[in-house]
C-alpha positions as YAML, in Angstrom:
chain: A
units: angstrom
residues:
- id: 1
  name: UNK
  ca: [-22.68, -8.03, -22.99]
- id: 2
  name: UNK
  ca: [-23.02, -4.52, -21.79]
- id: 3
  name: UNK
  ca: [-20.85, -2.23, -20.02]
- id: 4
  name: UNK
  ca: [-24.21, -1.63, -17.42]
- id: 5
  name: UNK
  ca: [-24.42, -5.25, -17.09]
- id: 6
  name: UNK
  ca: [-20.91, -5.41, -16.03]
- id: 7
  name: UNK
  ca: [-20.82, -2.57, -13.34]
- id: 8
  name: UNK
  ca: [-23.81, -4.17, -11.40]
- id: 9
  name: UNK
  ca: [-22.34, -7.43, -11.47]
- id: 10
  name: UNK
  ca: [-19.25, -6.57, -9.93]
- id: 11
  name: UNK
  ca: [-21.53, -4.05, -7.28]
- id: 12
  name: UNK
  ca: [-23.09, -6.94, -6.51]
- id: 13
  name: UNK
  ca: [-20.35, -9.30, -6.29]
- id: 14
  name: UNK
  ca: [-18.53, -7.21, -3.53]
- id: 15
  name: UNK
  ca: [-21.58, -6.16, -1.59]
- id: 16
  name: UNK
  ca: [-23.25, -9.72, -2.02]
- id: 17
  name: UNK
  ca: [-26.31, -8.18, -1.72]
- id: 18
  name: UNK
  ca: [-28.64, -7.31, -4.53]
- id: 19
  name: UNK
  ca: [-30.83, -4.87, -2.44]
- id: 20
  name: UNK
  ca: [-26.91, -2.84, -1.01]
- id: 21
  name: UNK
  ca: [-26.09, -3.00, -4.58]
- id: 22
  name: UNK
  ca: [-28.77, -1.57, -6.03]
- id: 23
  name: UNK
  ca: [-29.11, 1.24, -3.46]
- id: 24
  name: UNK
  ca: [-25.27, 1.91, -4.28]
- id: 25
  name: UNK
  ca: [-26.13, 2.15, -8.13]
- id: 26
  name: UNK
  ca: [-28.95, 4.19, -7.67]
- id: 27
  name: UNK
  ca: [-31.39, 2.07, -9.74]
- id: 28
  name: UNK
  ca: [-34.12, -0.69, -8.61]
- id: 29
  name: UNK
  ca: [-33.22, -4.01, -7.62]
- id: 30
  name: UNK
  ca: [-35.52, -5.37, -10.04]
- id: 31
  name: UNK
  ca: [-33.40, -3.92, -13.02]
- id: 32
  name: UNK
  ca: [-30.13, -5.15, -11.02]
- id: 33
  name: UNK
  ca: [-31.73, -8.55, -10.91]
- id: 34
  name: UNK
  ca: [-32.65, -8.29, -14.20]
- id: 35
  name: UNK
  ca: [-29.32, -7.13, -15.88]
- id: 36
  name: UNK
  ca: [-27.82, -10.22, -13.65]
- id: 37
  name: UNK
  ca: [-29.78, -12.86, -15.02]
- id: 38
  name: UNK
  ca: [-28.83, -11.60, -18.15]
- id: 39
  name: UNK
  ca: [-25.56, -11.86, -17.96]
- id: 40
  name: UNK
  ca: [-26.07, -15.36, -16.67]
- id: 41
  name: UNK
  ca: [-27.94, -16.40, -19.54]
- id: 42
  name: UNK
  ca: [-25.52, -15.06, -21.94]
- id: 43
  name: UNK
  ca: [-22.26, -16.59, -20.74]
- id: 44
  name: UNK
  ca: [-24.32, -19.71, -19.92]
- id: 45
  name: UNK
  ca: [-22.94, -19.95, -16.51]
- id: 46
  name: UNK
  ca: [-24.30, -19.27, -13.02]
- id: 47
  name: UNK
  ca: [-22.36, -16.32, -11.81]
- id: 48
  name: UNK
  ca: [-23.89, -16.50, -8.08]
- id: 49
  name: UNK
  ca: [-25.01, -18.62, -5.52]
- id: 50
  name: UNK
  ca: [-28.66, -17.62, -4.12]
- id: 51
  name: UNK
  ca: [-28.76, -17.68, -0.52]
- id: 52
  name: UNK
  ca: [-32.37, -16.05, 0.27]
- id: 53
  name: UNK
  ca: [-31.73, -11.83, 0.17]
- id: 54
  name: UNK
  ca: [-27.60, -13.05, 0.18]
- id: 55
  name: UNK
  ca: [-26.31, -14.11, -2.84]
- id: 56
  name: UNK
  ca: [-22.00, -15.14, -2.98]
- id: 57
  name: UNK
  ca: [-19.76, -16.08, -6.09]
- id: 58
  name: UNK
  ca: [-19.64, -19.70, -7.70]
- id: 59
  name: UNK
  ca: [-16.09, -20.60, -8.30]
- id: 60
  name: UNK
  ca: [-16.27, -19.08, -11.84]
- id: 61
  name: UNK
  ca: [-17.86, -16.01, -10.88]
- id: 62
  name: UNK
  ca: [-14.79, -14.94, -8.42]
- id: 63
  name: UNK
  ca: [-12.47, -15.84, -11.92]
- id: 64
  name: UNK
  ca: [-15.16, -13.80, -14.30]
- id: 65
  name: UNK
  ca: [-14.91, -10.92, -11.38]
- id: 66
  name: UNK
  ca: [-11.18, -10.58, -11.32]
- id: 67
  name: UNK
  ca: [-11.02, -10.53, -15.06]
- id: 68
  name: UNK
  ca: [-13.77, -7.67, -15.38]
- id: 69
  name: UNK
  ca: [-12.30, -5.86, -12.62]
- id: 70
  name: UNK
  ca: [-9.24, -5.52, -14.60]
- id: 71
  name: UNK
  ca: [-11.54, -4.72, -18.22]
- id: 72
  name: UNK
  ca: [-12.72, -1.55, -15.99]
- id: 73
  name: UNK
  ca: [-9.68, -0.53, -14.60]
- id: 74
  name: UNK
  ca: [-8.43, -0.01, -18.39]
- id: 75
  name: UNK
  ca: [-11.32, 1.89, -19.60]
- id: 76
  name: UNK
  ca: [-11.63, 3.85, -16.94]
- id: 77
  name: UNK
  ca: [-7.45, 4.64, -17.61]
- id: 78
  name: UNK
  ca: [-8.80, 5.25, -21.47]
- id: 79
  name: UNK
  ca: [-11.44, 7.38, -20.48]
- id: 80
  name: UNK
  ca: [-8.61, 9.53, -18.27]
- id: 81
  name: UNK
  ca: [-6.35, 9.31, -21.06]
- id: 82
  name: UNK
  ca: [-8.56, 11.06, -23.00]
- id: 83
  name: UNK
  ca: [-9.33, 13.65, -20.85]
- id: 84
  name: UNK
  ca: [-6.07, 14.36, -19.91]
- id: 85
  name: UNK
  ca: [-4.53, 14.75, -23.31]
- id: 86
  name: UNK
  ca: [-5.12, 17.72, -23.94]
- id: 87
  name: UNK
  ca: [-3.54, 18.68, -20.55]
- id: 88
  name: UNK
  ca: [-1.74, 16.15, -18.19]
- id: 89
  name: UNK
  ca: [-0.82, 19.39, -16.09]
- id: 90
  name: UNK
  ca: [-4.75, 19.03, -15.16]
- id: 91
  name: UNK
  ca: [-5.05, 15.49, -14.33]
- id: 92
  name: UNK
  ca: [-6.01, 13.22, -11.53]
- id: 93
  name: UNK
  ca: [-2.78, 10.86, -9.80]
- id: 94
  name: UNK
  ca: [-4.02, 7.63, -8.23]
- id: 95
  name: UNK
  ca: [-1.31, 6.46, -5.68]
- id: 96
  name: UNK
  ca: [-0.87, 3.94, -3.28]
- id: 97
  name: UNK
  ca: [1.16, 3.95, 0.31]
- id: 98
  name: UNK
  ca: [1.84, 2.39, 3.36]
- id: 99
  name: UNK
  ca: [1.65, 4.12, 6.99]
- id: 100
  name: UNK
  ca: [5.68, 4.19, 7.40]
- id: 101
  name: UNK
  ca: [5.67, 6.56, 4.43]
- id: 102
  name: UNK
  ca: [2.78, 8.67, 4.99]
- id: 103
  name: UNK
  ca: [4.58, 11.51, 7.72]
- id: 104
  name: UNK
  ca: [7.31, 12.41, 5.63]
- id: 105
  name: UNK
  ca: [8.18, 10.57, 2.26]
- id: 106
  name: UNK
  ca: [4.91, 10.54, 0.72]
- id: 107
  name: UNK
  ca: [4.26, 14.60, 1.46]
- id: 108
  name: UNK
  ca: [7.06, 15.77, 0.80]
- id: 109
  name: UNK
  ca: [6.78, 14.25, -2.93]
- id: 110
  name: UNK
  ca: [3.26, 15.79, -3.62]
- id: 111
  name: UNK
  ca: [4.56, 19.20, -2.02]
- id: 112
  name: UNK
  ca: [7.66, 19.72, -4.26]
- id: 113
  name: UNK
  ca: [5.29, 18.82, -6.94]
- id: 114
  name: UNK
  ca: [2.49, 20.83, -6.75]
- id: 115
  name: UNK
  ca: [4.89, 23.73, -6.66]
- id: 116
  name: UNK
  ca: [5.53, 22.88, -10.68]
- id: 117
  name: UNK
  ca: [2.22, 21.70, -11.05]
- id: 118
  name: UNK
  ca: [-0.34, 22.85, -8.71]
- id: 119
  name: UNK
  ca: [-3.86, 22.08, -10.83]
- id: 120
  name: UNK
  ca: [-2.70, 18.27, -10.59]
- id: 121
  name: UNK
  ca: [-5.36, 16.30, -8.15]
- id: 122
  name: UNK
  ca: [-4.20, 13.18, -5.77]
- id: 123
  name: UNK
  ca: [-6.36, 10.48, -4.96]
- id: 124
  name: UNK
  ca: [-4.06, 8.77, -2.21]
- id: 125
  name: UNK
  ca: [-5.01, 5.23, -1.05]
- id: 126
  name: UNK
  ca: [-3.03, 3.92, 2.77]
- id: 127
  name: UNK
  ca: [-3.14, -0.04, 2.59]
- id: 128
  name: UNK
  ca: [-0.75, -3.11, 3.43]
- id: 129
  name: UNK
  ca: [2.61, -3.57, 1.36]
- id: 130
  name: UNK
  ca: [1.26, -6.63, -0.30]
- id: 131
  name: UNK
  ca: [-2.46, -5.17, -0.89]
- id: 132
  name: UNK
  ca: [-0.30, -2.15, -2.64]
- id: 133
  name: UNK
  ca: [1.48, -4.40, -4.59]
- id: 134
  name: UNK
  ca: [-1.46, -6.27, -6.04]
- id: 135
  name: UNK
  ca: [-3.16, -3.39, -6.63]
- id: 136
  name: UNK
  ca: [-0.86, -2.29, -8.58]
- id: 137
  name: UNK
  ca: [-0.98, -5.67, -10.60]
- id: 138
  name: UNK
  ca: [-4.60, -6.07, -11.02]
- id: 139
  name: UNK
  ca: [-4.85, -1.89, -12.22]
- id: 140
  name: UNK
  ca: [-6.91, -0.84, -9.34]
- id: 141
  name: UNK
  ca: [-3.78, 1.99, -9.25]
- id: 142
  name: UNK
  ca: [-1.06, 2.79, -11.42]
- id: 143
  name: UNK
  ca: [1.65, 3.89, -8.70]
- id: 144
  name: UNK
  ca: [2.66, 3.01, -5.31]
- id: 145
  name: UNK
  ca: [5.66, 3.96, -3.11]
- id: 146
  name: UNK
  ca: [6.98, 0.91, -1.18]
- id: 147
  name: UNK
  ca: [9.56, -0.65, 0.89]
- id: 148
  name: UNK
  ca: [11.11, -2.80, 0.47]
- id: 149
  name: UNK
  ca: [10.92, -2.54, -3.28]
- id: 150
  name: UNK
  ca: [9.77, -5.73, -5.16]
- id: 151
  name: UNK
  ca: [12.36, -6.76, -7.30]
- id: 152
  name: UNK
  ca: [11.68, -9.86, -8.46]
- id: 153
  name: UNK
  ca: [8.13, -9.08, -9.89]
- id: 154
  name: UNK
  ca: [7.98, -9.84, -13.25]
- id: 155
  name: UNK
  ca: [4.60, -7.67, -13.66]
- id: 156
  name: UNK
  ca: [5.90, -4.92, -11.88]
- id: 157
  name: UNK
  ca: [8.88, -2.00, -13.04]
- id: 158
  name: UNK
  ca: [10.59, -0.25, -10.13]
- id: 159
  name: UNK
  ca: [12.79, 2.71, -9.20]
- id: 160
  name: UNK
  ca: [14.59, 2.75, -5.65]
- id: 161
  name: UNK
  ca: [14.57, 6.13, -4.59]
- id: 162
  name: UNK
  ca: [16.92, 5.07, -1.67]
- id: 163
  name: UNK
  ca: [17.81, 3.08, 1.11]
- id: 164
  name: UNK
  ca: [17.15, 3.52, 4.67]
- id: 165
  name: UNK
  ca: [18.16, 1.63, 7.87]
- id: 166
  name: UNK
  ca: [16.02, 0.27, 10.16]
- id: 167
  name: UNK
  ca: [16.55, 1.61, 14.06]
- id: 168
  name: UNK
  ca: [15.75, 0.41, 17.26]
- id: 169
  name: UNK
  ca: [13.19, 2.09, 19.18]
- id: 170
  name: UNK
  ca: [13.56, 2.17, 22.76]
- id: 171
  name: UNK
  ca: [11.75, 3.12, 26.43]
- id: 172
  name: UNK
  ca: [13.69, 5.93, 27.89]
- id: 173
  name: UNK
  ca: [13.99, 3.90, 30.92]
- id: 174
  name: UNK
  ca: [14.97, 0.84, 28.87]
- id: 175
  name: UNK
  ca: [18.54, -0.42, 30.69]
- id: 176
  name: UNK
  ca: [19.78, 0.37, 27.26]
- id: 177
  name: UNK
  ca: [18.90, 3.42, 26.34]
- id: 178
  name: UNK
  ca: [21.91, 5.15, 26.89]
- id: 179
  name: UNK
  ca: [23.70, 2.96, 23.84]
- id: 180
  name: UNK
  ca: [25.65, 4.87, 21.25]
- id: 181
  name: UNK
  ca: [24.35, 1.82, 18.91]
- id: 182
  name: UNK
  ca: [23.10, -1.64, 19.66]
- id: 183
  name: UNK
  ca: [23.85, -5.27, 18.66]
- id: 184
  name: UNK
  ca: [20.31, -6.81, 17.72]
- id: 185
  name: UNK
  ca: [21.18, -9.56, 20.18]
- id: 186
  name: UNK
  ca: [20.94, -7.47, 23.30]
- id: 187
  name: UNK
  ca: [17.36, -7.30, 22.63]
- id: 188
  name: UNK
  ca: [16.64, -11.15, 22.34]
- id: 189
  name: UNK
  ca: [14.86, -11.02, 26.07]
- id: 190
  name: UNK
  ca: [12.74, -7.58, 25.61]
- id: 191
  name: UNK
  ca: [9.01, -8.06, 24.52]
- id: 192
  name: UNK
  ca: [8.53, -6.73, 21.37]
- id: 193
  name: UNK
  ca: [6.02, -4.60, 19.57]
- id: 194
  name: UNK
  ca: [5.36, -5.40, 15.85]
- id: 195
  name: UNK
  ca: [3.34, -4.78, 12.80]
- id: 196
  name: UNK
  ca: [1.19, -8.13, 12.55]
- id: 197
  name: UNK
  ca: [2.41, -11.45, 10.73]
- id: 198
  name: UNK
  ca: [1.63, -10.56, 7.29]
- id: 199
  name: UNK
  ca: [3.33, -7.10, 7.10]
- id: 200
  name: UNK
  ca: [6.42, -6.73, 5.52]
- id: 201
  name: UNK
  ca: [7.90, -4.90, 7.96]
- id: 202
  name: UNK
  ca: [6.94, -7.85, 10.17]
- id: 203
  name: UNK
  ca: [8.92, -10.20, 8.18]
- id: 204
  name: UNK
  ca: [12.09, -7.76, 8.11]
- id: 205
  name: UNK
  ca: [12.20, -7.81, 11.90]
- id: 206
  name: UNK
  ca: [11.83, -11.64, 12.28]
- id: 207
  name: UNK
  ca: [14.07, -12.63, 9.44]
- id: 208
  name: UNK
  ca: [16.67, -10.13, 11.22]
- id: 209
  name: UNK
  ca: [16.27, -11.80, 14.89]
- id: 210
  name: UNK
  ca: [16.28, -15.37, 13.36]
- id: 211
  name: UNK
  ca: [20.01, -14.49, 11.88]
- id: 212
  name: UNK
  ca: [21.05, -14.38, 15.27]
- id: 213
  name: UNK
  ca: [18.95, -17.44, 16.56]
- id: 214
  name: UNK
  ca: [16.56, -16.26, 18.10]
- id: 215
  name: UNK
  ca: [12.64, -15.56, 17.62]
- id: 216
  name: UNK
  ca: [11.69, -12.27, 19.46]
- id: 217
  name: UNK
  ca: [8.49, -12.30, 21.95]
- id: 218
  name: UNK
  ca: [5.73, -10.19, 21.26]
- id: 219
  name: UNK
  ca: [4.29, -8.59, 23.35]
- id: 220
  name: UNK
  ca: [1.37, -6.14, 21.35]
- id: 221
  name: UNK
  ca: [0.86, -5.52, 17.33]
- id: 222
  name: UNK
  ca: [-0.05, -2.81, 15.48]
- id: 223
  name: UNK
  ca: [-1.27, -1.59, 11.77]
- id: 224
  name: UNK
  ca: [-0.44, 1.74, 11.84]
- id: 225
  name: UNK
  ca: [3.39, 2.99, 12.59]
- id: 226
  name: UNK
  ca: [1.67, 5.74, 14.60]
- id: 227
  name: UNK
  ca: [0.38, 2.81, 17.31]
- id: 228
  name: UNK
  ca: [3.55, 1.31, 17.61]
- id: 229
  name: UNK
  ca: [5.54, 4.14, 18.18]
- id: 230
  name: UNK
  ca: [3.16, 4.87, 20.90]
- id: 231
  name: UNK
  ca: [3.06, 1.60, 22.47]
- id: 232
  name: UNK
  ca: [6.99, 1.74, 22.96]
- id: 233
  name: UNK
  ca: [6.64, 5.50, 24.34]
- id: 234
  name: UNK
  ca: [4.48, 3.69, 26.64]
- id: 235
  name: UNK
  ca: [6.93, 1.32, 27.91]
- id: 236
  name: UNK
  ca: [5.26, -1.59, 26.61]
- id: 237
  name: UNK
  ca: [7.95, -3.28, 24.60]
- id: 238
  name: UNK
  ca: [10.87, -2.16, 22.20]
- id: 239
  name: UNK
  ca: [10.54, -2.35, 18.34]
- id: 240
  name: UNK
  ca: [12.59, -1.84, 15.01]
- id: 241
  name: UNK
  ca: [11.31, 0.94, 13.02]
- id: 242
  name: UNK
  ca: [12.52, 2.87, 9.74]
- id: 243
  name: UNK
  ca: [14.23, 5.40, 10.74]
- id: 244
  name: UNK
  ca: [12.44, 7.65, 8.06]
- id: 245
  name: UNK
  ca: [9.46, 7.65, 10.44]
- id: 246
  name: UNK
  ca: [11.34, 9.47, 13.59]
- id: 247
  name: UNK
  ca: [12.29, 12.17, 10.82]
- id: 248
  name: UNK
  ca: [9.90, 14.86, 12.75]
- id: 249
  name: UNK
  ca: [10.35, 13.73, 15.91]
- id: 250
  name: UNK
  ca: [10.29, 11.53, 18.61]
- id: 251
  name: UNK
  ca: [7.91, 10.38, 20.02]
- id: 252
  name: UNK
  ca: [7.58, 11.12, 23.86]
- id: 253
  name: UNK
  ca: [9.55, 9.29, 26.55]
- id: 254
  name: UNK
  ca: [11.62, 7.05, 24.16]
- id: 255
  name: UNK
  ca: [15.30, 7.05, 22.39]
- id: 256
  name: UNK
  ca: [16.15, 5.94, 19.19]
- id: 257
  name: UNK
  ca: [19.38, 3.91, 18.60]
- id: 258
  name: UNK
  ca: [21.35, 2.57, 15.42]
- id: 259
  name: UNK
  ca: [21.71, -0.94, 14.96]
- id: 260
  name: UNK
  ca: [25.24, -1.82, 14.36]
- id: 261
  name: UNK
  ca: [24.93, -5.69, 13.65]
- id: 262
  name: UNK
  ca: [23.34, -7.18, 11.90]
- id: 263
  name: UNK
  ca: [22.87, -4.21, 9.30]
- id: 264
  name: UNK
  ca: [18.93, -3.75, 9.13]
- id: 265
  name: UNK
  ca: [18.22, -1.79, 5.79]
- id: 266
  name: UNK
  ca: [15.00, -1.40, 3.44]
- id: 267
  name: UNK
  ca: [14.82, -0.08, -0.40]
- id: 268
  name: UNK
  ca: [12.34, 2.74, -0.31]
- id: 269
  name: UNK
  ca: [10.62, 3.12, -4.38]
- id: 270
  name: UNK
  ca: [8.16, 3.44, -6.36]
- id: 271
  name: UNK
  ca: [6.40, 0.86, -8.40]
- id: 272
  name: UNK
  ca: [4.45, 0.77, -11.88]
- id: 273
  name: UNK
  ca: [2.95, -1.84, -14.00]
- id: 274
  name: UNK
  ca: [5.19, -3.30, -16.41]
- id: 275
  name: UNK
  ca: [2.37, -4.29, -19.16]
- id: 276
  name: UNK
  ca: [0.50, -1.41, -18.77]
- id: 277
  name: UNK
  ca: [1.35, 2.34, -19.64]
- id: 278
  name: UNK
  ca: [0.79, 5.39, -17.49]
- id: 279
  name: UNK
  ca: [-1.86, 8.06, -17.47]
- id: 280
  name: UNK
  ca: [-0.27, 11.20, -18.84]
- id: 281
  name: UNK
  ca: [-0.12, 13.07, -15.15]
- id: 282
  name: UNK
  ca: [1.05, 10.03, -13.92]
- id: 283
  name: UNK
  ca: [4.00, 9.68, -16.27]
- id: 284
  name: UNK
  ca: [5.04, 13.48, -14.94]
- id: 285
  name: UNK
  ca: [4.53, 12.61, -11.23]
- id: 286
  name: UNK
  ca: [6.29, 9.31, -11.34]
- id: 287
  name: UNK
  ca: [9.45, 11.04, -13.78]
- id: 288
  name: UNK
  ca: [9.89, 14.15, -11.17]
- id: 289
  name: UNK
  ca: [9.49, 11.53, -8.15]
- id: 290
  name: UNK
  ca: [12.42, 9.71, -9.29]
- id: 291
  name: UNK
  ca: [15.03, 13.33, -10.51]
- id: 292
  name: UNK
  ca: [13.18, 14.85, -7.00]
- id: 293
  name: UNK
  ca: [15.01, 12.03, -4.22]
- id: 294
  name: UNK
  ca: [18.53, 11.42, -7.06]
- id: 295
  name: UNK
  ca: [18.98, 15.47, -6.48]
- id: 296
  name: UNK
  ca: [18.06, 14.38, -2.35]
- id: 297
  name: UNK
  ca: [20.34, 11.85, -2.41]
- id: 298
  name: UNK
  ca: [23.18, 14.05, -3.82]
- id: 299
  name: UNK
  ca: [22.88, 16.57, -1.45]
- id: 300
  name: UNK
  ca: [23.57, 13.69, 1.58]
- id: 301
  name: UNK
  ca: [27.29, 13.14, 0.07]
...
């Protein structure tokens, strides 16, 4: 079995085309096809299921896939190791995030430091809190800042770098936007605008409402923090956002109000593998991330 062999199967596994894959490798499809069959022959198993130019996993191809995935995620971390031994000050930091902390959190990290270490490169990747997670797990990335921090995953170590509460995010004409703070409650009748059903911020919101018996109607969804906020500033609904996200500003033509009960709070962290160590850089970036929001936190008491 060869490393080549290896790399087209899994370009061909996610493309499910032989012809995409091979013009992605830069090679013929005839030696694709080739190094394929191969393979096949070798592990004595059919790997794909031939569907004219469209081929698609067999049951133990999508097991043989995640397992290789995972071979080339560690030598592609030994082949950085390497590199970066001689100087983690000069290496490359893979890191995961979701949309609520990409305007402040997430920048203000890589700012503070890049002042100590300014020759270190980011490769940053914006995705779902789960998809982040499992990344994270199956060694596609080594770091990812989350929230609500996983604390229960066995395959995963974690720092909290704090805790933030979750705000109500109002209309300005909305009957109560002149509230000093709101009971959750008062909202039970308002359309609501909410990540989707599958978004952990989602599932904050509802498990909040449904302590107070009641499920709250929504009205529009959105991916992307950015599109929510901007639904409510259009006086399409109200939603619950961190508050961490109205750090810069407001958006236009809405008010944002503390929720006094129930208590609506996140953990904001960072996450690692637990079986697997960090890259050299990312062992600095992930140490300084963790003394960089302690000294942060300090300063707020």
């Amino acid at each position: 079995m060869e490393l080549r062999q290896l790399k087209y199967f899994i370009e061909v596994a996610k493309r499910e085309h032989v012809t995409e894959a091979a013009d992605a490798l830069h090679v013929a499809q005839s030696a694709v096809s080739r190094q394929i069959f191969n393979l096949e022959e070798e592990l004595g198993v059919n790997l794909f299921i031939r569907e004219g130019r469209n081929v698609r996993l067999t049951p133990i191809g999508r097991v043989f896939l995640d397992h290789m995935e995972q071979a080339l995620n560690v030598i592609d971390d030994g082949v950085q190791v390497v590199e970066e031994y001689t100087d983690p000050q000069r290496g490359t930091i893979h890191i995961g995030f979701p949309s609520s902390l990409a305007a402040y959190i997430l920048p203000t990290a890589i700012s503070a430091f890049r002042n100590q270490y300014p020759n270190v490169k980011f490769e940053l990747n914006q995705g779902s809190y789960y998809d982040l997670k499992n990344a994270v797990i199956r060694g596609e990335s080594n770091i990812a800042l989350l929230g609500p921090v996983p604390l229960n995953e066995k395959r995963l170590k974690h720092s909290i770098l704090f805790t933030e509460k979750i705000v109500a995010l109002l209309p300005e004409q909305h009957r109560l936007a002149q509230e000093k703070a709101l009971h959750l409650n008062q909202l039970r009748d308002d359309s609501f605008v909410l990540f989707p059903e599958g978004f952990v911020l989602h599932d904050i919101i509802i498990k909040a409402c449904r302590q107070l018996g009641f499920s709250p109607k929504v009205s529009f969804e959105g991916k992307d923090i950015d599109a929510i906020k901007g639904l409510v500033s259009a006086g399409l609904g109200v939603s619950l956002v961190p508050e961490i996200t109205l750090v810069d500003h407001l958006p236009r033509s809405t008010v944002k109000i503390p929720i006094k009960e129930p208590d609506v709070t996140r953990t904001v962290g960072v996450v690692i593998p637990a079986e697997r160590q960090l890259l050299p850089t990312e062992k600095l970036f992930y140490e300084f991330i963790k003394q960089f929001f302690s000294r942060l936190e300090s300063f707020q008491y």
